[in-house]
C-alpha angles and dihedrals in degrees: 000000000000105000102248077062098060096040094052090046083059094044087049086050104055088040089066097042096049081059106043105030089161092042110099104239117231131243102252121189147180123226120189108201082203112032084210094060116068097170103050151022093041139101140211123231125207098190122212121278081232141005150291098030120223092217150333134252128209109210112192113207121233117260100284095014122120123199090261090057081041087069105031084064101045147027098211103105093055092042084054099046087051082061095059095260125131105225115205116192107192135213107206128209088280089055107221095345092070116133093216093218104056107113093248083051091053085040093051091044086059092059103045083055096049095056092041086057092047105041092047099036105237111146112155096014108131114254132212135201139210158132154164123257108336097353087063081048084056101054091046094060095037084050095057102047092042115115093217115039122224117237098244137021127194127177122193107213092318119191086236101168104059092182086049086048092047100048090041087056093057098042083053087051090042095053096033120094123265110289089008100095108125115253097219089062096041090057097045089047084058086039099051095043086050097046087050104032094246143336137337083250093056102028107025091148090060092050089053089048079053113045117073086212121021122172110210088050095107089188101067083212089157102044093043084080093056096051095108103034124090114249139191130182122181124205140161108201101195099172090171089063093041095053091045103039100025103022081237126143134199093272084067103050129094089239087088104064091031097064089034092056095041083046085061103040086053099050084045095058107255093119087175090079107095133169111225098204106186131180131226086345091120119098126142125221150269093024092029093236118176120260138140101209097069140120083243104082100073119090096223098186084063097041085054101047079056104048091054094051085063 
């Protein structure tokens, strides 16, 4: 494991002990899937606090983020871990760039699953999945192809509509200054051409086949494989924020797929899709900065009360 690794997963430790001295702290470890390869194709584990355990959760990081910045964010996973559920974060073959629902990213998840199930014996457990941005993207799409459903799926603020996020990236780069684009959007712009072959004008169909949620497929043909599975996203759409700190509106931010895909789930039956909308709940750690696009805005006591109903 590279050294400033090593050293944040210590940081991460001591944070949470200074704050739970009487928590029981979880087993936490690191599996490479290649010994050679130390930044992807691998997984964390956050044991139970006892076992058995009732279930296992699979937590995809955010676009950028490592397991390490994972749990500096949030307290999930050791909340988890305090309810009896092995919790799995994934690096994927991009190592932390993944896009999470490119084809060899949903290939690579498979695998890390396979070997968790094997190596931990936990055949027949029921399984969770979930993530924040693109790694609750991730799940979403993972969730929807998966021969056998998990029991519960929860998104935090996912970029769902990949055709909607393209064409929202290059109206940003079109309206900003000279040299102020900004240069997220500028590289998934270059990703996402490269991922489908080209643009939404000239490979819809691969943008659908991408995106877990996408709102001029008629079809549904996504959506249809979630009618039966209970399904949370989380957002805080703080336009106000947006317009004053990204010179974003509402026609940018992800708001806009996530209640359009709950709204059709629910039309189409499914009345365990619900859309969790929260205020001034997003802060970012370790300085506490605003932001609504955070882990943070989850209230995980109450996620997890409801994961394990289902």
């Amino acid at each position: 494991m590279p050294k400033h690794t090593t050293l944040l997963f210590i940081c991460i430790i001591t944070t949470i002990h200074s704050f739970a001295q009487t928590i029981d702290l979880p087993k936490i470890e690191k599996v490479f899937l290649d010994k050679r390869d130390t930044s992807s194709n691998c997984y964390t584990l956050i044991y139970p606090n006892n076992q058995p355990c009732v279930g296992y959760l699979l937590l995809m990081p955010g676009f950028g983020e490592s397991a390490e910045k994972v749990m500096q964010q949030t307290d999930l996973p050791i909340k988890l871990a305090q309810n009896n559920i092995l919790t799995i974060i994934p690096t994927f073959q991009d190592g932390v760039l993944s896009l999470g629902v490119d084809s060899l990213s949903q290939l690579a998840l498979a695998t890390i699953i396979k070997d968790v199930v094997t190596k931990n014996k936990l055949e027949g457990q029921k399984y969770f999945v979930g993530g924040f941005s693109i790694g609750g993207s991730c799940a979403i799409q993972y969730a929807e192809n998966a021969n056998t459903k998990p029991s519960a799926i929860f998104a935090i603020d996912p970029p769902l509509d990949f055709e909607r996020f393209y064409n929202s990236a290059k109206r940003d780069i079109r309206l900003s200054k000279e040299k102020e684009a900004s240069q997220e959007n500028i590289y998934m712009i270059a990703r996402l051409e490269k991922e489908t072959g080209g643009t939404p004008s000239t490979h819809l169909n691969r943008y659908y086949q991408l995106s877990p949620y996408s709102f001029s497929d008629t079809t549904q043909s996504a959506i249809k494989k979630l009618i039966n599975t209970p399904i949370r996203i989380y957002t805080e759409p703080d336009v106000s924020w947006w317009l004053k700190e990204r010179s974003a509106d509402l026609t940018s931010m992800n708001v806009t797929a996530c209640s359009a895909m709950i709204n059709e789930l629910n039309r189409l039956g499914n009345q365990k899709a619900e859309l969790i909308i929260t205020h001034n709940k997003g802060y970012r750690k370790p300085d506490q900065k605003r932001h609504p696009h955070s882990w943070s805005i989850v209230d995980n006591d109450e996620l997890i009360n409801w994961l394990l109903k289902q």
